[in-house]
C-alpha positions in Angstrom: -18.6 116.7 30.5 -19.3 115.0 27.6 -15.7 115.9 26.1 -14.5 114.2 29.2 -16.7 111.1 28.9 -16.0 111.0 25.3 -12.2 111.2 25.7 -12.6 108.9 28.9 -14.4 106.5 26.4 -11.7 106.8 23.7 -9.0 106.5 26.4 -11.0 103.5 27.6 -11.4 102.3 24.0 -7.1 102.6 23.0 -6.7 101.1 26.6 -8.9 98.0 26.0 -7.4 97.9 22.6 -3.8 98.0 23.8 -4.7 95.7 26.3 -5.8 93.0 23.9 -3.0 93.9 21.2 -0.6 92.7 24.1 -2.3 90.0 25.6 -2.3 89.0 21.6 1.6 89.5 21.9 2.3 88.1 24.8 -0.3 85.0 24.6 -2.3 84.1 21.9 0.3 85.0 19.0 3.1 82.8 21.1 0.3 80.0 21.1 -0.2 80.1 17.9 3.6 79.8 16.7 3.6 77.0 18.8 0.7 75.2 17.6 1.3 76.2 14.2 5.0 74.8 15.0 3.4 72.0 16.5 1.3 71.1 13.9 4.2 71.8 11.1 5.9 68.6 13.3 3.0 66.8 12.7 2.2 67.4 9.4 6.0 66.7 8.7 5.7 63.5 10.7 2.3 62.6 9.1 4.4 63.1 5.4 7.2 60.9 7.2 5.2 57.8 8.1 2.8 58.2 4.8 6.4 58.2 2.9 7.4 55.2 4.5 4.0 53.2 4.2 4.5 53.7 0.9 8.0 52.0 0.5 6.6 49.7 2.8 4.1 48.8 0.1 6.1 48.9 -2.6 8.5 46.1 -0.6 5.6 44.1 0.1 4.3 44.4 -3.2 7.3 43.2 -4.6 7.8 40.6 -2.1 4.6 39.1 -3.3 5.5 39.5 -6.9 8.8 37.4 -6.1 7.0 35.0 -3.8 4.9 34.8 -7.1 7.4 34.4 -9.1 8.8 31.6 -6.5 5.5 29.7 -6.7 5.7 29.7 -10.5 8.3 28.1 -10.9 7.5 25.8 -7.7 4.6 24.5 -9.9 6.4 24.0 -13.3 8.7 22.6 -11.6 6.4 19.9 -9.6 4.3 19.2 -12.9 7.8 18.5 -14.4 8.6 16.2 -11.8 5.0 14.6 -11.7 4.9 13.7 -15.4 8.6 12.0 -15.2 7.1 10.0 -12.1 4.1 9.2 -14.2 6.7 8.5 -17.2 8.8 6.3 -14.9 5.5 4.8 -13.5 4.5 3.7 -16.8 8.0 2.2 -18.0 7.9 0.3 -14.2 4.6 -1.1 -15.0 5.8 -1.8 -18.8 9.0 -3.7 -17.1 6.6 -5.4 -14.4 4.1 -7.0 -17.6 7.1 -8.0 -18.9 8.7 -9.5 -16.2 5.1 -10.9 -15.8 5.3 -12.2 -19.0 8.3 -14.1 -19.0 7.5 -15.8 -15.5 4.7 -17.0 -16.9 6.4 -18.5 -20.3 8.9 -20.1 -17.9 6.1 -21.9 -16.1 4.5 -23.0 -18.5 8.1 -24.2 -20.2 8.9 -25.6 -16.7 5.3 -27.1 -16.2 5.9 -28.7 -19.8 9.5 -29.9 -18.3 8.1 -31.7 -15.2 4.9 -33.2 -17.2 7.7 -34.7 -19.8 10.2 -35.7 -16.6 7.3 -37.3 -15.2 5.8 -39.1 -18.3 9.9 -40.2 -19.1 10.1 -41.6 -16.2 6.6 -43.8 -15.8 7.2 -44.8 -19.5 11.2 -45.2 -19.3 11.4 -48.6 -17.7 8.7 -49.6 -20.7 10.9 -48.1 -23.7 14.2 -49.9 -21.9 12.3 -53.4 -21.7 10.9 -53.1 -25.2 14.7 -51.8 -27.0 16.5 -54.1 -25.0 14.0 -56.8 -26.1 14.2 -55.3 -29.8 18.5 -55.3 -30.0 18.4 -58.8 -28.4 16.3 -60.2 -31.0 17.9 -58.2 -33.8 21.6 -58.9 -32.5 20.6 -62.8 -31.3 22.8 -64.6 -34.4 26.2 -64.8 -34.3 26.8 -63.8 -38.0 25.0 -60.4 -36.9 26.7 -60.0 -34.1 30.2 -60.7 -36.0 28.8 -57.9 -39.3 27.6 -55.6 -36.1 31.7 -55.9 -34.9 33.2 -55.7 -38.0 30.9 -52.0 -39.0 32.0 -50.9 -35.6 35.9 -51.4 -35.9 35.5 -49.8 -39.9 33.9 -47.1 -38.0 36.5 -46.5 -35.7 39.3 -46.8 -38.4 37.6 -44.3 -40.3 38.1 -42.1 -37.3 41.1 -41.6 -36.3 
C-alpha cells in the first residue's frame, strides 16, 4: 500500500504540477504578455511625451532667449530715443532763453522808444517855439535874408 500511496502521491504531485504548468499557460503567462505589452505601451508613451516635453523646452527656452533678445534691443532703443528727447529738450529750452532774450531786448528797446516818443512830444512844442524864435531873430534883416537866398540858389546850381 504504500507503493500505491506513494505513486498516488506522485501521480497527485505531476497532476497538481500539470495543472499549474497550464493554468500558467493558459492564464498567468497570457497576463503577463499583456501587461508586459501593456506596460511596453506605456513606457513607449512615457519616452513619447518626455521626448516632446523636452522640445517643448527647448522652444520655450528659446522663445525666451528671443523675447530677450526683443527686450534688448526694446531698451537700447528707448534710451536712444530718451537721450534725443532730452537732447531736443535741451536745444528747445536753449531756443526758448533765447527767444526769452530777445523779447526782452525789444522791450526794453521799445520801452526806450515810447519814453523818447513821449518826452519828443511834451518837449516838441518847446524846441518848435524856441527854433522858430531862434531863425526869426537870426533871419529878421533883410540883407540876411537876401545872403540866406542867394547861398540857397548857389546851392541849387551846384546841383544839378
Amino acid at each position: 500500500m504504500n507503493v500505491v500511496n506513494i505513486i498516488f502521491r506522485f501521480f497527485d504531485f505531476f497532476v497538481i504540477i500539470g495543472l499549474i504548468v497550464y493554468i500558467m499557460k493558459k492564464h498567468v503567462i497570457p497576463m503577463v504578455e499583456k501587461l508586459l505589452q501593456e506596460y511596453g505601451i506605456f513606457i513607449s508613451k512615457l519616452e513619447a511625451d518626455c521626448q516632446k516635453i523636452q522640445e517643448e523646452s527647448l522652444s520655450i527656452s528659446e522663445n525666451i532667449q528671443n523675447q530677450e533678445h526683443n527686450f534688448q534691443s526694446l531698451q537700447t532703443r528707448f534710451e536712444i530715443w530718451r537721450k534725443k528727447c532730452d537732447e531736443r529738450l535741451s536745444v528747445q529750452k536753449a531756443e526758448q532763453q533765447k527767444v526769452d532774450e530777445l523779447m526782452q531786448e525789444r522791450f526794453l528797446v521799445r520801452s526806450a522808444f515810447i519814453k523818447n516818443d513821449f518826452a519828443l512830444k511834451d518837449q516838441l512844442p518847446i524846441i518848435l517855439d524856441a527854433t522858430t524864435k531862434n531863425l526869426e531873430q537870426k533871419y529878421d534883416g533883410a540883407e540876411i535874408q537876401k545872403q540866406y537866398i542867394d547861398e540857397l540858389i548857389q546851392v541849387m546850381k551846384e546841383q544839378s
